[in-house]
Backbone as numpy.savetxt, mean C-alpha at the origin, in Angstrom:
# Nx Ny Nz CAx CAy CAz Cx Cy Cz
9.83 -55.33 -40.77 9.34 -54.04 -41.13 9.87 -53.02 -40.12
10.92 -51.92 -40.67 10.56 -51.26 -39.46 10.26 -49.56 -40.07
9.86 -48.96 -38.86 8.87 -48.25 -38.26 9.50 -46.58 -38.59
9.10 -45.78 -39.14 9.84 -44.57 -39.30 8.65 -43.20 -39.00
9.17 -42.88 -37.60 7.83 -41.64 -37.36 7.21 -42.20 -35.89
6.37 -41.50 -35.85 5.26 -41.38 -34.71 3.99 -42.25 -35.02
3.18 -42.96 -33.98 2.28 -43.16 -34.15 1.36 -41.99 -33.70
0.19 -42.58 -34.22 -1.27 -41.37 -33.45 -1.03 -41.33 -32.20
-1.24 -42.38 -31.93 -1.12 -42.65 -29.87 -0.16 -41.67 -29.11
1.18 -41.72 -29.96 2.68 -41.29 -29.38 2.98 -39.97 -29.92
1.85 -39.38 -30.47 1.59 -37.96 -31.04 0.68 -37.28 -29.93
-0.78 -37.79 -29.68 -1.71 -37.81 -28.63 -1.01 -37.36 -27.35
-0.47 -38.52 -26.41 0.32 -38.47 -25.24 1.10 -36.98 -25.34
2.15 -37.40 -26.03 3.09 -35.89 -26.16 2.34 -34.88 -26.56
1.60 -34.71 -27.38 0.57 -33.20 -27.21 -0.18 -33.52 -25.90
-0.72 -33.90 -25.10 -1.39 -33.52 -23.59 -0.27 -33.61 -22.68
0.64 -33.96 -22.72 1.87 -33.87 -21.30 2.72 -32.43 -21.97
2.70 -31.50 -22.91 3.40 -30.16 -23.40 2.11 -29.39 -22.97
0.88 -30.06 -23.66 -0.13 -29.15 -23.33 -0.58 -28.49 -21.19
-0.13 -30.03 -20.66 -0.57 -29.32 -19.25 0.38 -28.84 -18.67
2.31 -28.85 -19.26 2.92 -28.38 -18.90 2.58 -26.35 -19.21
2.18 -26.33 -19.94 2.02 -25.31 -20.75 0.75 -24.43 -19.92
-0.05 -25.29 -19.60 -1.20 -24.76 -18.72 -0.90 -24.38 -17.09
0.41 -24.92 -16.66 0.24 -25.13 -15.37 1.54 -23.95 -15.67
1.88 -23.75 -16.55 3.01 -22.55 -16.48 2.57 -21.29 -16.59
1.60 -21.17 -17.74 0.86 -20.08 -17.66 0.02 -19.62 -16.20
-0.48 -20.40 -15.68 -1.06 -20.24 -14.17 -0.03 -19.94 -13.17
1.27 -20.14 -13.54 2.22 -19.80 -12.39 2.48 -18.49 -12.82
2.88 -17.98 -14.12 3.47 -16.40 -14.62 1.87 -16.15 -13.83
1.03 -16.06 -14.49 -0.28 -15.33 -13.99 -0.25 -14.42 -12.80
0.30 -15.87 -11.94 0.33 -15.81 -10.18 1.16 -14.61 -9.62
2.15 -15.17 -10.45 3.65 -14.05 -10.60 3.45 -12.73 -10.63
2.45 -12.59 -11.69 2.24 -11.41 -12.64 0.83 -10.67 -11.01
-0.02 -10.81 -10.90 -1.00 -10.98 -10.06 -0.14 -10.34 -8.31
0.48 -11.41 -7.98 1.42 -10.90 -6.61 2.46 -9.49 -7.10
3.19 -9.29 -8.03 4.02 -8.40 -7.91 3.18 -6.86 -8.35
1.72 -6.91 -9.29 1.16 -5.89 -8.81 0.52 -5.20 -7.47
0.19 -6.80 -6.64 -0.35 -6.05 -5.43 1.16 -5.81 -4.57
2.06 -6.22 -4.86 3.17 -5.79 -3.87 3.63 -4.21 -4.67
3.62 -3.96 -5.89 3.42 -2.30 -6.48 2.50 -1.51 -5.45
1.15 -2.25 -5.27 0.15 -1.31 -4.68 0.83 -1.22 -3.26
0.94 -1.78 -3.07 1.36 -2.41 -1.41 2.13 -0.81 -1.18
3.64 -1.11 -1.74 4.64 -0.31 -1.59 4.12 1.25 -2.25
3.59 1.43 -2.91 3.25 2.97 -3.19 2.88 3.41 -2.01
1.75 2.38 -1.27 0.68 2.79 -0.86 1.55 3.08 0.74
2.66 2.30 1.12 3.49 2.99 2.26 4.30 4.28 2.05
4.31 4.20 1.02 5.48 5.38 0.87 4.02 6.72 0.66
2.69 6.75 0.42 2.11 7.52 0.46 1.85 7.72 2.07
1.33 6.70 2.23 0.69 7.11 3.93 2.19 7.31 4.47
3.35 7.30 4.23 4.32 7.85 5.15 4.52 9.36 5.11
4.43 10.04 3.89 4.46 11.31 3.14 3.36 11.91 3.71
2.07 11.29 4.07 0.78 12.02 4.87 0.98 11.97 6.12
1.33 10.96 6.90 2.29 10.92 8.04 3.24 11.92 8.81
3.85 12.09 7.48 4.40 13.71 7.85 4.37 14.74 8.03
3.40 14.96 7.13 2.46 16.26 7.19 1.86 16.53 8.61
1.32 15.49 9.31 0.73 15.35 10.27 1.88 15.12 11.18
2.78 15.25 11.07 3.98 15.04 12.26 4.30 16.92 12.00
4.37 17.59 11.01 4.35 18.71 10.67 3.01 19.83 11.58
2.20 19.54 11.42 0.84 20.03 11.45 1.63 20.16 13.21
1.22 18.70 14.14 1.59 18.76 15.16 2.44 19.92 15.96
4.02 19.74 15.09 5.02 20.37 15.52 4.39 21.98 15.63
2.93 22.54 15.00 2.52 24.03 15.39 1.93 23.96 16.26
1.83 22.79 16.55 0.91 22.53 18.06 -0.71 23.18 17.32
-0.86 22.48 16.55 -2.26 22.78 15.78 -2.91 21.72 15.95
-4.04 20.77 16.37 -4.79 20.42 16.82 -5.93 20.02 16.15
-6.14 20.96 15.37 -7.19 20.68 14.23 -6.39 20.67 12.77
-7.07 19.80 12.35 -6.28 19.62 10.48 -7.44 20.42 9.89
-6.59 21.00 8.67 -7.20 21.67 7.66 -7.58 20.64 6.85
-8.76 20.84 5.88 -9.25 19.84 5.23 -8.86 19.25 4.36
-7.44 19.90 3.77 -6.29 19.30 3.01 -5.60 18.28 3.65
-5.18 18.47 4.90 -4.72 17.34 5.38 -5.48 15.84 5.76
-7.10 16.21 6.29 -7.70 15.51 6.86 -8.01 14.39 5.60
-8.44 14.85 4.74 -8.54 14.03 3.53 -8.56 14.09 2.17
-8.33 13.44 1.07 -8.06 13.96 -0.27 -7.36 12.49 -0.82
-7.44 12.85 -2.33 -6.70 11.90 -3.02 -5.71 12.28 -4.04
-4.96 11.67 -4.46 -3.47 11.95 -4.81 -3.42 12.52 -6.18
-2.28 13.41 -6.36 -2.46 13.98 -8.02 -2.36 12.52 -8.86
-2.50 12.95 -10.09 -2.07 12.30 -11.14 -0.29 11.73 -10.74
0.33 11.22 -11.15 -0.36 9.40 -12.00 -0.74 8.97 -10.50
-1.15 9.19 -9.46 -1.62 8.33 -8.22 -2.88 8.59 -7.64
-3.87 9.51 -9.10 -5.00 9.41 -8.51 -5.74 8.54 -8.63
-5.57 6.82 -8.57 -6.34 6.10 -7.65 -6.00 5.83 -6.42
-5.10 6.45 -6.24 -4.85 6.14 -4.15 -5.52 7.84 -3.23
-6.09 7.30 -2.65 -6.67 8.63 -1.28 -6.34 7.80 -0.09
-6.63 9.14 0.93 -6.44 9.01 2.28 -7.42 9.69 3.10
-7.26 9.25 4.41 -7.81 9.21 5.31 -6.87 9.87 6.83
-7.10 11.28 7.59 -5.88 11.42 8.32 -6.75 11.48 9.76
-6.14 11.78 10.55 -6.65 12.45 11.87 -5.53 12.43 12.74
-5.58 13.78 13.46 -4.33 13.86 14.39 -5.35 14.63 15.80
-4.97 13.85 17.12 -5.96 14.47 17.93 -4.49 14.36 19.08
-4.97 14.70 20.06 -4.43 15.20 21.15 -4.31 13.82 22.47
-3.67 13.25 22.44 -3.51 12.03 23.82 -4.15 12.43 24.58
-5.18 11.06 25.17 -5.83 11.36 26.36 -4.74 11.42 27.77
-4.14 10.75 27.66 -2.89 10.57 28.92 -1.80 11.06 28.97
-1.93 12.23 27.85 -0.27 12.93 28.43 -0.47 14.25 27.69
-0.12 15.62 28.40 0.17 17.16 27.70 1.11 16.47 26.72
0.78 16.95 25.82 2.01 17.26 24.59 2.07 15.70 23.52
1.66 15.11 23.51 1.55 14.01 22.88 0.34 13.90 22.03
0.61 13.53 20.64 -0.49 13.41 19.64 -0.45 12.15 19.13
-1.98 11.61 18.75 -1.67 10.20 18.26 -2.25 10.78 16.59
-1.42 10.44 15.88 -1.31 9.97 13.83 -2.07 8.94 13.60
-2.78 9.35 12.70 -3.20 8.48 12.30 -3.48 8.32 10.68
-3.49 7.67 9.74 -2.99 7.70 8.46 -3.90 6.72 7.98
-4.70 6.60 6.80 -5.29 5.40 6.17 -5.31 5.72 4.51
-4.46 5.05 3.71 -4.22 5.40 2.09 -5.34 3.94 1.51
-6.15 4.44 0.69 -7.00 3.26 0.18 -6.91 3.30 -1.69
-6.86 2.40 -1.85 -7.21 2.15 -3.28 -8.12 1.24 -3.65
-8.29 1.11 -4.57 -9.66 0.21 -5.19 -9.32 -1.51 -4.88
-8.05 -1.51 -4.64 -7.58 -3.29 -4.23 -7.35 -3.32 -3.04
-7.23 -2.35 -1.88 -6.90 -2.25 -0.45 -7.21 -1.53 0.32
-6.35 -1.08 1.24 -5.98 -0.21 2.13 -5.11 -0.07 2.92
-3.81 0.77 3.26 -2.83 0.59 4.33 -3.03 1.62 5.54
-3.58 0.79 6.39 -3.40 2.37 7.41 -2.05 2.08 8.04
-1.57 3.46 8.99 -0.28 4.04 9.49 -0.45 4.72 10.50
-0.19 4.48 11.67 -0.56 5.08 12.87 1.01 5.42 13.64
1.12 6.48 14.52 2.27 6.88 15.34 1.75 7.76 16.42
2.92 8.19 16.90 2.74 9.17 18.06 3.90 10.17 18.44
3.73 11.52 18.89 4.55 12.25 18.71 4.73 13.52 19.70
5.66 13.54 20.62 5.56 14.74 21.41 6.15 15.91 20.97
5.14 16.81 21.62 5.08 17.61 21.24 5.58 18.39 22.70
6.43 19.53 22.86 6.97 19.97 24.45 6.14 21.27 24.10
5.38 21.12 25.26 4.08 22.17 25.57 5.31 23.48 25.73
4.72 24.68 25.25 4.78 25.55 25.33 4.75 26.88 26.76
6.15 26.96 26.90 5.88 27.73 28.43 6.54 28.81 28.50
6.22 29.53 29.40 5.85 31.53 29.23 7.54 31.34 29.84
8.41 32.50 28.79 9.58 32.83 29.27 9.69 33.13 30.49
10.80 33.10 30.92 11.07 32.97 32.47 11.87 35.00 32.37
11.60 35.47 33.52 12.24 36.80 33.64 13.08 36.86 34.77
């Protein structure tokens, strides 16, 4: 007698070894899918706090001291209003003319803060 086709058994097997291939693939795209949005957030979220960064490297360069409340904090127009920030720029305890930056961009999955420092050449009365 011979045999033409599949048994139940050899139907069984091969549907659960496609099926957990199938499961364990979907869990990897997932993973995939999952990491390359938080590396989206990630990277917006430097290129924002670098752009606020600046401002505050700006602010400095008037030798201004206090931030206006635009700078100090706020959140981003459209399409990036789920990212805000957090700024402060104060004055070094250990040196005339030096300011320390400080930068914090948050979203609902994180936060990146960004910190620097920046001299500033104090200001001195023309010479006659």
């Amino acid at each position: 007698m011979t045999r033409r086709g599949f048994t139940l058994l050899e139907v069984v097997v091969a549907l659960a070894i496609v099926g957990s291939v199938a499961v364990a693939s979907l869990g990897a795209l997932d993973q995939h899918f999952r990491v390359t949005r938080k590396g989206g957030e990630v990277t917006t979220a430097v290129v924002l706090a670098t752009d606020r960064l600046d401002a505050l490297r700006r602010a400095a360069m008037r030798r201004s001291s206090r931030l206006p409340d635009s700078l100090r904090r706020g959140r981003f127009p459209r399409p990036l209003e789920a990212y805000s920030w957090d700024a402060d720029l104060k004055p070094a305890r250990d040196r005339r003319g030096l300011f320390d930056l400080a930068v914090t961009v948050s979203w609902e999955g994180g936060s990146y803060p960004l910190a620097s420092r920046i001299y500033v050449r104090p200001v001195t009365a023309p010479s006659r």
